[in-house]
ChimeraX commands (.cxc) that place a marker at each C-alpha (Angstrom):
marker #1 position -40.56,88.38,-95.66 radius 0.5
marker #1 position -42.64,89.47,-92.47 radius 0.5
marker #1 position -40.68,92.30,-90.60 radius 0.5
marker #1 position -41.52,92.38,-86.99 radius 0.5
marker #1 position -44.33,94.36,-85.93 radius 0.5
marker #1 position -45.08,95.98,-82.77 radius 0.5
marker #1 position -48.12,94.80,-80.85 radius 0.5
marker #1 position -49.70,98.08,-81.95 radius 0.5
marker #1 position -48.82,97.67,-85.10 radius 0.5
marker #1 position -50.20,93.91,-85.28 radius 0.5
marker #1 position -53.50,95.04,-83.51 radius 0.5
marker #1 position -53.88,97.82,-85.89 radius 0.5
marker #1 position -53.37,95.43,-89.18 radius 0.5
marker #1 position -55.18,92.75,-87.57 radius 0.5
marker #1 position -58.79,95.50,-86.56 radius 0.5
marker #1 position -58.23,96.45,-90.94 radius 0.5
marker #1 position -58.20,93.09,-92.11 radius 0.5
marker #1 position -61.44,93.14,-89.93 radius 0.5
marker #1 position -63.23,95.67,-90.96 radius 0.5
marker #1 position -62.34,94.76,-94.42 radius 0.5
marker #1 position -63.98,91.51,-93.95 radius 0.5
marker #1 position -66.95,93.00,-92.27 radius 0.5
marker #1 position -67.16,95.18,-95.35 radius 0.5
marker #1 position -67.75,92.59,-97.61 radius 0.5
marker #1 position -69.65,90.95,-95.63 radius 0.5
marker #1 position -72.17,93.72,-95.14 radius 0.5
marker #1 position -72.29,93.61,-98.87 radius 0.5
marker #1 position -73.20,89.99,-99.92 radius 0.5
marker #1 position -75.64,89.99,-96.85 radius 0.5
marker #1 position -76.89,93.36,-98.55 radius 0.5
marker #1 position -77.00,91.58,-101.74 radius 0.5
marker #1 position -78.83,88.38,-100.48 radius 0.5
marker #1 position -81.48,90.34,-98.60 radius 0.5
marker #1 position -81.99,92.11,-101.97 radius 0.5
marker #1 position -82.18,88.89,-103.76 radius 0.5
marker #1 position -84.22,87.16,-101.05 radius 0.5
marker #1 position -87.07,89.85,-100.73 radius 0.5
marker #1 position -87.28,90.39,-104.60 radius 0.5
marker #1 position -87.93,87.08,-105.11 radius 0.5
marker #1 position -90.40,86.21,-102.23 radius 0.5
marker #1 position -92.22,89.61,-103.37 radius 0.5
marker link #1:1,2 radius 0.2
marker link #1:2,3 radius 0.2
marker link #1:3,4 radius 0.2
marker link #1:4,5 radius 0.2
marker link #1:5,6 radius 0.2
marker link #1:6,7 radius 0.2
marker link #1:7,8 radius 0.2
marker link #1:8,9 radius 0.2
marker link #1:9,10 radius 0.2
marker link #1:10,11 radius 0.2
marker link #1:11,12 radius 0.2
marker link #1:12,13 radius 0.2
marker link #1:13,14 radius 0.2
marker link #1:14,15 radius 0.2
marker link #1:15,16 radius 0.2
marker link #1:16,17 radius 0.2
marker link #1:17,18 radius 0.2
marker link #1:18,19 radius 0.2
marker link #1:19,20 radius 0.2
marker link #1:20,21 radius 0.2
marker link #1:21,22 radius 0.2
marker link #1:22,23 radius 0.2
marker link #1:23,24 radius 0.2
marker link #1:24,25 radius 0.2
marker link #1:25,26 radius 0.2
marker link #1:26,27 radius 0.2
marker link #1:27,28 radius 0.2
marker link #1:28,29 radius 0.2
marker link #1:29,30 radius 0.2
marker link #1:30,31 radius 0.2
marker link #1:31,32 radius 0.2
marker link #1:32,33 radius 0.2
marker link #1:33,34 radius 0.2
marker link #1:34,35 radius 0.2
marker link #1:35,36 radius 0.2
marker link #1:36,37 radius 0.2
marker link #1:37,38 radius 0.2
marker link #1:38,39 radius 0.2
marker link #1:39,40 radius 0.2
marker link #1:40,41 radius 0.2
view
């Protein structure tokens, strides 16, 4: 059950599940330029 959210509160929940994502992102783009330049070394 979603409760309703104030704008702020959506934009705020909405700019975490963001940065979350970027996080992980960052990380398997980390981990495939890793990959990438170990095996082309």
């Amino acid at each position: 059950m979603q409760k309703n959210q104030t704008p702020f509160e959506l934009v705020v929940d909405v700019s975490n599940t963001a940065k979350t994502f970027l996080k992980k992102s960052q990380l398997e783009i980390s981990k495939n330029l890793k990959g990438t330049s170990k095996s082309s070394s």
